[in-house]
PDB file of N, CA, C and O in Angstrom:
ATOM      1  N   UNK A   1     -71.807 -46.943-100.541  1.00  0.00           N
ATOM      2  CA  UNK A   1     -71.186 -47.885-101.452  1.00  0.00           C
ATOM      3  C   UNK A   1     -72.124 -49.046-101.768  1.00  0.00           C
ATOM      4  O   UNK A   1     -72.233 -49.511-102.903  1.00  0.00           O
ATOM      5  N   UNK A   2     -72.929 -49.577-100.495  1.00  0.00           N
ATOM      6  CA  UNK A   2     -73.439 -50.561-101.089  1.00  0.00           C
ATOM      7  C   UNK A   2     -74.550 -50.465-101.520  1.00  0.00           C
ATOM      8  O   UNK A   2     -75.131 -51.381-102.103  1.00  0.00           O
ATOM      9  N   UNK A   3     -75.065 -49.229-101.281  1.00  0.00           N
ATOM     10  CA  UNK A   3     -76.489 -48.883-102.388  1.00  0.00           C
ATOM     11  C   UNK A   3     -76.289 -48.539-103.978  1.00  0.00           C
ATOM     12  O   UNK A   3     -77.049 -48.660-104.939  1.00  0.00           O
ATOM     13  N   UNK A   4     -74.647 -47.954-103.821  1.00  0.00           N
ATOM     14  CA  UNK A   4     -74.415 -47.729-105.492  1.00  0.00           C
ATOM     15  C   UNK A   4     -74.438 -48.878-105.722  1.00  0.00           C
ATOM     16  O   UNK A   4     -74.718 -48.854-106.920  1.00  0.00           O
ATOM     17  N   UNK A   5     -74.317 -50.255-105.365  1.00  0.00           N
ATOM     18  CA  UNK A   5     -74.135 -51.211-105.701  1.00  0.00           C
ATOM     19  C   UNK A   5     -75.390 -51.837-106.190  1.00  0.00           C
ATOM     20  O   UNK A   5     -75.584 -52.171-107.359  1.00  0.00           O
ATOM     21  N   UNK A   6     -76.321 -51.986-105.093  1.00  0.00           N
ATOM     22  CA  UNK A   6     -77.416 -52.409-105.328  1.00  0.00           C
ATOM     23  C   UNK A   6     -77.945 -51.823-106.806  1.00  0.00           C
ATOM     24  O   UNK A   6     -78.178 -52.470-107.827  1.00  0.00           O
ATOM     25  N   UNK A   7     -78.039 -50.612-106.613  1.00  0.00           N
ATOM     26  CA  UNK A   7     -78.768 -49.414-107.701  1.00  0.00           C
ATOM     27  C   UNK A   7     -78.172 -49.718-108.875  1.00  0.00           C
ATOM     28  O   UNK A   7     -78.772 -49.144-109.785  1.00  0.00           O
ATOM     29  N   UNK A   8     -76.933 -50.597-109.408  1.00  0.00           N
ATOM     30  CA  UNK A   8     -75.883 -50.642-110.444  1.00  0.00           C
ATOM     31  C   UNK A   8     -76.990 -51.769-110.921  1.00  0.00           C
ATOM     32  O   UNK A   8     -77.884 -51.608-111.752  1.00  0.00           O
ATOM     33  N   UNK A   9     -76.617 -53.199-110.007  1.00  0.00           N
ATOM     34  CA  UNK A   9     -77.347 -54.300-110.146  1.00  0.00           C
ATOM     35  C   UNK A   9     -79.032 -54.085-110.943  1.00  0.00           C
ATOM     36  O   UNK A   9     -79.699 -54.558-111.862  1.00  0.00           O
ATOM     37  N   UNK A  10     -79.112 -53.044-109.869  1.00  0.00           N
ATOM     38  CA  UNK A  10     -81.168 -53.066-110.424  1.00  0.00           C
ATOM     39  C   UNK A  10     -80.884 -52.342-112.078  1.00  0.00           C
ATOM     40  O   UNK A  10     -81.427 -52.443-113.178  1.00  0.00           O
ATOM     41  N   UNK A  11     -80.112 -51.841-111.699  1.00  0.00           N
ATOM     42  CA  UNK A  11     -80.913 -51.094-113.004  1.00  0.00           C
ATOM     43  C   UNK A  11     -80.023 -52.101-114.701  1.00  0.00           C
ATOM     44  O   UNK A  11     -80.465 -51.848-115.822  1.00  0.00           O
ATOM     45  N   UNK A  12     -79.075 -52.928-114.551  1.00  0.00           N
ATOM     46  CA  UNK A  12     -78.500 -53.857-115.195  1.00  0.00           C
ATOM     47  C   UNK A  12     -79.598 -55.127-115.417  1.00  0.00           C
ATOM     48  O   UNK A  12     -79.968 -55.874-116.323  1.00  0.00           O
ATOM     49  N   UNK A  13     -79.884 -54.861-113.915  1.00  0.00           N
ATOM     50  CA  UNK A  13     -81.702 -56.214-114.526  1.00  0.00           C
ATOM     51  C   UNK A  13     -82.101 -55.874-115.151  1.00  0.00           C
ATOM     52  O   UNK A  13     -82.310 -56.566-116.147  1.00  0.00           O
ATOM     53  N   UNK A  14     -82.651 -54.202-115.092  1.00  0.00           N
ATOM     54  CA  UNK A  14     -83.939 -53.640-115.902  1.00  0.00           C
ATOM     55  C   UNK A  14     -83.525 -53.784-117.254  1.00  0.00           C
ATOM     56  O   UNK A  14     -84.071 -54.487-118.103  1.00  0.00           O
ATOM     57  N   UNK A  15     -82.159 -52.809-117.442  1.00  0.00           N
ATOM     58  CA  UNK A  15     -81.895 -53.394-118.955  1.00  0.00           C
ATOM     59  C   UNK A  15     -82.040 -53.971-119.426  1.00  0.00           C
ATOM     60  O   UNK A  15     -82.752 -53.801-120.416  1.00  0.00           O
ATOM     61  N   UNK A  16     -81.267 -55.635-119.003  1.00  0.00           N
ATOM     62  CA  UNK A  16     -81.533 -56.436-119.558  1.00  0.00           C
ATOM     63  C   UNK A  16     -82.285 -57.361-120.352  1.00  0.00           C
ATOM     64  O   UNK A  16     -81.958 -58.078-121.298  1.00  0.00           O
ATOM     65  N   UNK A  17     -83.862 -57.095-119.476  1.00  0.00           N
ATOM     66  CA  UNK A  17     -84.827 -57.536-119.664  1.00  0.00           C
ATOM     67  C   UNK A  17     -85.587 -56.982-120.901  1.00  0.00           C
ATOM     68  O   UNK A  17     -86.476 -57.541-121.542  1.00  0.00           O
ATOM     69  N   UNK A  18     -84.886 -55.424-121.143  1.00  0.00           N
ATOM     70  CA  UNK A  18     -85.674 -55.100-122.131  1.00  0.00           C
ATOM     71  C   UNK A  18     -85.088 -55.339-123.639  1.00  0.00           C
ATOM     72  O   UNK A  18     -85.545 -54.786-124.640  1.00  0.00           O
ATOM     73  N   UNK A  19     -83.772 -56.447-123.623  1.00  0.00           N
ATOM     74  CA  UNK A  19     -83.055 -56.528-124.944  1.00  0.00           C
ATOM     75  C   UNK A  19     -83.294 -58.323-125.186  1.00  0.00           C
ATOM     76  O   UNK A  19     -82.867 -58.926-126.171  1.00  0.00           O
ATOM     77  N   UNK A  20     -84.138 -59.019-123.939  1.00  0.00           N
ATOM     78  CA  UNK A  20     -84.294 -60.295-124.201  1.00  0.00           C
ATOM     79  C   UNK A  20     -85.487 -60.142-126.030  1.00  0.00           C
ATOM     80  O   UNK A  20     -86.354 -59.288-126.214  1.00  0.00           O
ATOM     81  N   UNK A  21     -85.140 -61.077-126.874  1.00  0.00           N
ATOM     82  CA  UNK A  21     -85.417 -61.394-127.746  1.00  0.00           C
ATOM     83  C   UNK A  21     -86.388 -62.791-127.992  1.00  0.00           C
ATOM     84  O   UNK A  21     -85.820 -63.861-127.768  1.00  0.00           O
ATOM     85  N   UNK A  22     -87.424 -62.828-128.316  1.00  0.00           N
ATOM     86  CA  UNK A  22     -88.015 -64.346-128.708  1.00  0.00           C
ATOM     87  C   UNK A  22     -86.992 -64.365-129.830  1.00  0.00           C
ATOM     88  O   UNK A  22     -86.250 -63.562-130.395  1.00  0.00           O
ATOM     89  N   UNK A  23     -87.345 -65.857-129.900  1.00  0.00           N
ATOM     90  CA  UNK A  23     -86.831 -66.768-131.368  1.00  0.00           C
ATOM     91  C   UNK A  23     -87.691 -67.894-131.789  1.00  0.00           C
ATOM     92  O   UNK A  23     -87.830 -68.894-131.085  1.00  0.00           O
ATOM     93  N   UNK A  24     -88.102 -67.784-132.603  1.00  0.00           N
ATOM     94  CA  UNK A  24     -89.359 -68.889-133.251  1.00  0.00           C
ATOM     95  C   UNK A  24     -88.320 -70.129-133.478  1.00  0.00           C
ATOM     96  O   UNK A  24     -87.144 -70.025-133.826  1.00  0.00           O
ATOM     97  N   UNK A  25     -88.834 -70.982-133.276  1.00  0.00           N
ATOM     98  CA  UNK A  25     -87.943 -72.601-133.999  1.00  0.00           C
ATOM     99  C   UNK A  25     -89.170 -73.400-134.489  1.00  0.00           C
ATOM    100  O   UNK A  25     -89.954 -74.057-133.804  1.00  0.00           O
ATOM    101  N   UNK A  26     -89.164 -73.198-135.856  1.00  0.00           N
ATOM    102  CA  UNK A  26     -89.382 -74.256-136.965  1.00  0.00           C
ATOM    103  C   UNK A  26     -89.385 -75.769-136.410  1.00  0.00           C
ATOM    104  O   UNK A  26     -88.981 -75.654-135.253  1.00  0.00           O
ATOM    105  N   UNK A  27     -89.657 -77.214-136.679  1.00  0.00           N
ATOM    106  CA  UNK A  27     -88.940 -78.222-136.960  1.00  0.00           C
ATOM    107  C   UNK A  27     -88.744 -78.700-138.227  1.00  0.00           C
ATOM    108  O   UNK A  27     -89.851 -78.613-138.757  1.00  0.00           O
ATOM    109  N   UNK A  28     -87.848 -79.227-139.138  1.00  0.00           N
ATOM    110  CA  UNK A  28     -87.659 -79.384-140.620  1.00  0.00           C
ATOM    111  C   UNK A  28     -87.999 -80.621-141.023  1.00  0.00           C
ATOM    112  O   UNK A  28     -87.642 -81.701-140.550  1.00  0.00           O
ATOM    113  N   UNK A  29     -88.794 -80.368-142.033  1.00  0.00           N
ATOM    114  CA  UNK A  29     -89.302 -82.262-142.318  1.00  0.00           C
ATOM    115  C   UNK A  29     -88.312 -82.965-142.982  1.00  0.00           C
ATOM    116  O   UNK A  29     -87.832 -82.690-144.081  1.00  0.00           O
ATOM    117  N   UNK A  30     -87.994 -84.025-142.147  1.00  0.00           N
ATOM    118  CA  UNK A  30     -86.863 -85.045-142.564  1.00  0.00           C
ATOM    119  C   UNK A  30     -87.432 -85.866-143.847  1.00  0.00           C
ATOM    120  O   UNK A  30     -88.635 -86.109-143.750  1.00  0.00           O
ATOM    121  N   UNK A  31     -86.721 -86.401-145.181  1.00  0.00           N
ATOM    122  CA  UNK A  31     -86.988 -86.638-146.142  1.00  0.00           C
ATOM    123  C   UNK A  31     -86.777 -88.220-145.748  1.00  0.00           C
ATOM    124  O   UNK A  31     -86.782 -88.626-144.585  1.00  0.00           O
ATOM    125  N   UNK A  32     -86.618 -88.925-146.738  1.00  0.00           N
ATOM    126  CA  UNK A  32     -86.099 -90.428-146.803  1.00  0.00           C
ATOM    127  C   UNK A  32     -84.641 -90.226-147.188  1.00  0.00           C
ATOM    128  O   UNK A  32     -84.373 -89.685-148.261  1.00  0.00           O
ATOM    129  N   UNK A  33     -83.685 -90.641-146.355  1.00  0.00           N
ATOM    130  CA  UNK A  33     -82.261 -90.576-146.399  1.00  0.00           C
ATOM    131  C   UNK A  33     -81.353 -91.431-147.471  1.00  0.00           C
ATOM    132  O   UNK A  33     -80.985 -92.500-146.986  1.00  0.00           O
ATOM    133  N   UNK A  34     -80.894 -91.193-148.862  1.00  0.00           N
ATOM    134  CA  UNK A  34     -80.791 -92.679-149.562  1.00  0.00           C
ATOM    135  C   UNK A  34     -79.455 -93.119-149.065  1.00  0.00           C
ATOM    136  O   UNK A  34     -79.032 -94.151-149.584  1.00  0.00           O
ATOM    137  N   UNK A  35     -78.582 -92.452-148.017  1.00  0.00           N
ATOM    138  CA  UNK A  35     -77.436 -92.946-147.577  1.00  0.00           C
ATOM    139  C   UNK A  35     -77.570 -94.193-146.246  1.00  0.00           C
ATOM    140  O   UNK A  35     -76.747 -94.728-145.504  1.00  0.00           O
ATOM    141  N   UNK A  36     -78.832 -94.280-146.397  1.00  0.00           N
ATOM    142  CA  UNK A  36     -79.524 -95.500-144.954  1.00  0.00           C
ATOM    143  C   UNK A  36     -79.835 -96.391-146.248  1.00  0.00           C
ATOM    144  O   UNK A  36     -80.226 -96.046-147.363  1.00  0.00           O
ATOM    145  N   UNK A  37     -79.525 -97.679-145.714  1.00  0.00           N
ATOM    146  CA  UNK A  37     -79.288 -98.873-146.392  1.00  0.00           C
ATOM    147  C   UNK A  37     -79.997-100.172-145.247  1.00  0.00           C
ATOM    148  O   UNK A  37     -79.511-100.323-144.126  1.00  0.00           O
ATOM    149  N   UNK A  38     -80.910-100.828-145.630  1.00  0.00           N
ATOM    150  CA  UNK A  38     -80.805-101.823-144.667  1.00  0.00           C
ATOM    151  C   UNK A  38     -79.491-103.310-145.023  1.00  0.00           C
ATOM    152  O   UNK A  38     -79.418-104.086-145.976  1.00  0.00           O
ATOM    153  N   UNK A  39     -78.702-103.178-143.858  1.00  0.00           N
ATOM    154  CA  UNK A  39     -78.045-103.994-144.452  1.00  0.00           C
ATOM    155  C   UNK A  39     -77.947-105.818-144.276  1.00  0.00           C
ATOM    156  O   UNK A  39     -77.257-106.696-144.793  1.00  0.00           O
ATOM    157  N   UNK A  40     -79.107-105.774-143.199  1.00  0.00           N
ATOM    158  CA  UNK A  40     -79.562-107.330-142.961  1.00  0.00           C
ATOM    159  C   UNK A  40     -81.295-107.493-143.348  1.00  0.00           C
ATOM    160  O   UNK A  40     -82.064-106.544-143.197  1.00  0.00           O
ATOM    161  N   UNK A  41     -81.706-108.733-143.817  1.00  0.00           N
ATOM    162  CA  UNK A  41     -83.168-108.474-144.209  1.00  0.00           C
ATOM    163  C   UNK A  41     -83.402-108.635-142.364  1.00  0.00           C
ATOM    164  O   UNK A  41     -82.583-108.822-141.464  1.00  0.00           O
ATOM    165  N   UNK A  42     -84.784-108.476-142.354  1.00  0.00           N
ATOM    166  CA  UNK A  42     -85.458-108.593-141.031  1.00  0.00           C
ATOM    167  C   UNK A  42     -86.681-109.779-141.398  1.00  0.00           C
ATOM    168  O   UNK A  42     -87.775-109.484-141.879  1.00  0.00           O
ATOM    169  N   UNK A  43     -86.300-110.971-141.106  1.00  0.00           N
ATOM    170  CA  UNK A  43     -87.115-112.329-141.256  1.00  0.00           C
ATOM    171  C   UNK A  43     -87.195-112.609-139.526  1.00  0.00           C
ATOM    172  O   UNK A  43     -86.304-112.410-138.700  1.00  0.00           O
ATOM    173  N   UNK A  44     -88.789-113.217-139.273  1.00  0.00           N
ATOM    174  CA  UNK A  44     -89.308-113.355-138.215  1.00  0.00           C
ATOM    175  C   UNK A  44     -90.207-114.600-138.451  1.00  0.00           C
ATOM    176  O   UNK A  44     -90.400-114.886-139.633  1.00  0.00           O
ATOM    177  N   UNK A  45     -90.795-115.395-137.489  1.00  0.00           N
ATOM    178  CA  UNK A  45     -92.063-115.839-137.647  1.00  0.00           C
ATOM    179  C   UNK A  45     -92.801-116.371-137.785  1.00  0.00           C
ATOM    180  O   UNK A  45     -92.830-117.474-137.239  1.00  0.00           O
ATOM    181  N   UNK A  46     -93.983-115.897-138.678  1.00  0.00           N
ATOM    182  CA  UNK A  46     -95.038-115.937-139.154  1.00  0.00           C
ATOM    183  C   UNK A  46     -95.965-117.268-138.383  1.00  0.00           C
ATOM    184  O   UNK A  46     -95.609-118.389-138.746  1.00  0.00           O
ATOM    185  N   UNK A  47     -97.161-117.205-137.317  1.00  0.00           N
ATOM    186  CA  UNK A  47     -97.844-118.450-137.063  1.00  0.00           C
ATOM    187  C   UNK A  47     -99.498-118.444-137.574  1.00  0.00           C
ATOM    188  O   UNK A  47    -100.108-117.399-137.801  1.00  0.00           O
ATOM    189  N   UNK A  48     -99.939-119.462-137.673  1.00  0.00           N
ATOM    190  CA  UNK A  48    -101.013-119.989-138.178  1.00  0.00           C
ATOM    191  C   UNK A  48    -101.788-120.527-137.087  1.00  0.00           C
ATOM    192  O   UNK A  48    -101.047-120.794-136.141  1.00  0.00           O
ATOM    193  N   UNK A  49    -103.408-120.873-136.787  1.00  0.00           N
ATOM    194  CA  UNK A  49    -104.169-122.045-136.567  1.00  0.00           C
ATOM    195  C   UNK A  49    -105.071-121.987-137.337  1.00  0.00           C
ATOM    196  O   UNK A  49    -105.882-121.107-137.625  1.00  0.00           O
ATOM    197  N   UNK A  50    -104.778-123.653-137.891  1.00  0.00           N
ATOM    198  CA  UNK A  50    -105.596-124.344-138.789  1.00  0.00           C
ATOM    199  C   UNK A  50    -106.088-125.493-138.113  1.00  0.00           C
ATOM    200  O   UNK A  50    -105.390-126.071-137.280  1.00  0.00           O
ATOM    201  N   UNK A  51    -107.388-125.920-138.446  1.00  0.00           N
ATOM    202  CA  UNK A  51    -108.354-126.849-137.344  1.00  0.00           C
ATOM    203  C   UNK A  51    -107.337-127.499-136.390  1.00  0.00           C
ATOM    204  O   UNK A  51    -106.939-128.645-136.595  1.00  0.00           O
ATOM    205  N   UNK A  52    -106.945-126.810-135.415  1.00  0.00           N
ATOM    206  CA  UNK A  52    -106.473-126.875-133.718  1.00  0.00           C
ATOM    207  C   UNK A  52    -105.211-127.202-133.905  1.00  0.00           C
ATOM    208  O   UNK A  52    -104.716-127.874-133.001  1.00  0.00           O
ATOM    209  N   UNK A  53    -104.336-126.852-135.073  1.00  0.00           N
ATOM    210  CA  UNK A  53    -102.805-127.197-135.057  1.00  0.00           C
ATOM    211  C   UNK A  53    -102.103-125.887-135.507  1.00  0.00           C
ATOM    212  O   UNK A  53    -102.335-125.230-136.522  1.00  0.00           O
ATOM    213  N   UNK A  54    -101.138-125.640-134.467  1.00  0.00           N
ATOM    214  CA  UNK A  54    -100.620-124.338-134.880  1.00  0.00           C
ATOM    215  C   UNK A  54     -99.127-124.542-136.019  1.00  0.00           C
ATOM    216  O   UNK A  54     -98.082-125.182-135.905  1.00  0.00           O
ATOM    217  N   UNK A  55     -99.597-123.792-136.917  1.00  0.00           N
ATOM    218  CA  UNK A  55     -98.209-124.168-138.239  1.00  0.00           C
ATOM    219  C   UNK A  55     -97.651-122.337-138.161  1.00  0.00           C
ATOM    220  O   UNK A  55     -98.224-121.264-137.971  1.00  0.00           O
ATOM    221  N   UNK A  56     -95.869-122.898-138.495  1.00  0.00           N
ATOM    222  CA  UNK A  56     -95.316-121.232-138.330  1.00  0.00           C
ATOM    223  C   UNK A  56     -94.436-121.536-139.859  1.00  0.00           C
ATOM    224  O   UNK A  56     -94.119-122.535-140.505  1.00  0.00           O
ATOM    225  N   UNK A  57     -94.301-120.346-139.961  1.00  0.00           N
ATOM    226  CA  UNK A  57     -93.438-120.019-141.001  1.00  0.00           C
ATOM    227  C   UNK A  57     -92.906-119.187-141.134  1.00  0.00           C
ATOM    228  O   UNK A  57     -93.301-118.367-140.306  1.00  0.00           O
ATOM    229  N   UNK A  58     -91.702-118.561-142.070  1.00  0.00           N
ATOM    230  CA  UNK A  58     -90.728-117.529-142.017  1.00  0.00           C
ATOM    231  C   UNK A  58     -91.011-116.682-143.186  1.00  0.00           C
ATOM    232  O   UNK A  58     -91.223-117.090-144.328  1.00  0.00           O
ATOM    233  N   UNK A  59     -90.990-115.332-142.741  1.00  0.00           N
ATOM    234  CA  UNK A  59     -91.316-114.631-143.181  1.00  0.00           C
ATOM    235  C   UNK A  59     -90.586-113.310-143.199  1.00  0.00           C
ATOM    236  O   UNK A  59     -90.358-112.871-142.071  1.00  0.00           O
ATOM    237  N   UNK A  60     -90.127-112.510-144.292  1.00  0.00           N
ATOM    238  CA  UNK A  60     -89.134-111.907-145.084  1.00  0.00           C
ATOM    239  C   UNK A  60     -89.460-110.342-145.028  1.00  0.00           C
ATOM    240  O   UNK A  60     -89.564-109.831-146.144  1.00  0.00           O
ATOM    241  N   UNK A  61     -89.614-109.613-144.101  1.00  0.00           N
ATOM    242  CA  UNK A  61     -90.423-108.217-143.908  1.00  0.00           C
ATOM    243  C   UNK A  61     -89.511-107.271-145.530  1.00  0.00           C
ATOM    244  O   UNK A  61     -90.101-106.847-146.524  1.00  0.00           O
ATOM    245  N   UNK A  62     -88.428-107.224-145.331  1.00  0.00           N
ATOM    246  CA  UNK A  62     -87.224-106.440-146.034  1.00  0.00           C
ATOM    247  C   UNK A  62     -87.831-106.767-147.461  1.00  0.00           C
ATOM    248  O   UNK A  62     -88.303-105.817-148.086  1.00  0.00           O
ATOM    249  N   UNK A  63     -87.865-108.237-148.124  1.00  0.00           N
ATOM    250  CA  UNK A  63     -88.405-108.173-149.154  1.00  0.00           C
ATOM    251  C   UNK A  63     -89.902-108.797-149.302  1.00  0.00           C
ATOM    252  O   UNK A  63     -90.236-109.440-150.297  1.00  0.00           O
ATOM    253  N   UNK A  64     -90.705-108.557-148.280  1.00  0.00           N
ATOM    254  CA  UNK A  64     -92.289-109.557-148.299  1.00  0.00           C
ATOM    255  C   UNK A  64     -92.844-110.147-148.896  1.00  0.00           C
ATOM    256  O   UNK A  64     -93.929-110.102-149.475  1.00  0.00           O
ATOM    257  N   UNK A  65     -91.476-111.255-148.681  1.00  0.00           N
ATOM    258  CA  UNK A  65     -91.944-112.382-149.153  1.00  0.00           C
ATOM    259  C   UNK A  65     -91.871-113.879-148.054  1.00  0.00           C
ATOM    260  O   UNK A  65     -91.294-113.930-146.968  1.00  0.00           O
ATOM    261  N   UNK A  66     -92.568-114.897-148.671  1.00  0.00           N
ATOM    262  CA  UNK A  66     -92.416-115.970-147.668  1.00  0.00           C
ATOM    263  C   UNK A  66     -91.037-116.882-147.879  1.00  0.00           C
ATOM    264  O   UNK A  66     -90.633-117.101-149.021  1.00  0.00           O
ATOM    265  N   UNK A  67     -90.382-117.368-146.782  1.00  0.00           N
ATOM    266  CA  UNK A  67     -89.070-118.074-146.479  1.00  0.00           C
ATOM    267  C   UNK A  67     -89.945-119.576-146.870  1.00  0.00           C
ATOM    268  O   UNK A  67     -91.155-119.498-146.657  1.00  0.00           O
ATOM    269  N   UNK A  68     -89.557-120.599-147.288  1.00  0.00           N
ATOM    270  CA  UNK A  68     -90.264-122.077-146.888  1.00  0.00           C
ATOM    271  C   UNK A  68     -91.453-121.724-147.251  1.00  0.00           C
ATOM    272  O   UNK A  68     -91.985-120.751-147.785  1.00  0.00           O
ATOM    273  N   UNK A  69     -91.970-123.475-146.543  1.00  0.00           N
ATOM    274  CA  UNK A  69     -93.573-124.105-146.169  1.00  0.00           C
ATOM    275  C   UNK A  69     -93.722-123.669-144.300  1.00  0.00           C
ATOM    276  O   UNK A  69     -93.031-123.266-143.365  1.00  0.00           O
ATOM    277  N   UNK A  70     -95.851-124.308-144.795  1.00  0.00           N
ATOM    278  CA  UNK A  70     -95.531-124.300-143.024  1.00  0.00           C
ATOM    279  C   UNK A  70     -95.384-125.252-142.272  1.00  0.00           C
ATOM    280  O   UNK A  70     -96.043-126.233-142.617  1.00  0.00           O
ATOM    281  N   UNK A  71     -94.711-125.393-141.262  1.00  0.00           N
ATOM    282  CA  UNK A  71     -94.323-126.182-140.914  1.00  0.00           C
ATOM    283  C   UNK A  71     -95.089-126.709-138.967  1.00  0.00           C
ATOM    284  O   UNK A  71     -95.538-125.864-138.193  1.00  0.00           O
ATOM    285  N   UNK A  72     -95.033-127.866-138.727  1.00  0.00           N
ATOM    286  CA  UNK A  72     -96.282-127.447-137.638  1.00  0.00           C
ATOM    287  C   UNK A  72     -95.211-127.162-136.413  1.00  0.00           C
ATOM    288  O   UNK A  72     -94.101-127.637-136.171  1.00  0.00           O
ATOM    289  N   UNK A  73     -95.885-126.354-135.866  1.00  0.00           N
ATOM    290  CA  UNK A  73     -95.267-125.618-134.686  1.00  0.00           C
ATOM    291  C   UNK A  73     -94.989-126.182-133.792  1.00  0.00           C
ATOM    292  O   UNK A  73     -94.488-125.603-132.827  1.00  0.00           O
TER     293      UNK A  73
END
């Protein structure tokens, strides 16, 4: 009994092995999404040194442009 058993098992491996399949996977190039919106600008920033005084200013990444003057740091 327990060799039919064994002998059931082995030969259910062997099968098996011979119906495993590869599968190739691609990755798909993601486009620019127009349903993504930025919905806050992203302003940070911006510092300067000018003869030994550091001046900062704000600065507008979303539309690049400058916020203000500079102002000294």
């Amino acid at each position: 009994m327990k060799k039919t058993i064994n002998s059931i098992l082995l030969l259910t491996l062997i099968l098996s092995c011979n119906f495993i399949q590869t599968i190739s996977v691609f990755a798909n190039e993601i486009g620019p999404n127009p349903a993504i919106e930025a919905r806050a600008d992203i302003i940070e920033w911006r510092y300067k040194l000018e003869n030994g005084r550091v001046y900062k200013r704000r600065y507008n990444y979303t539309k690049q442009k400058w916020i203000g003057d500079w102002i000294p740091a």
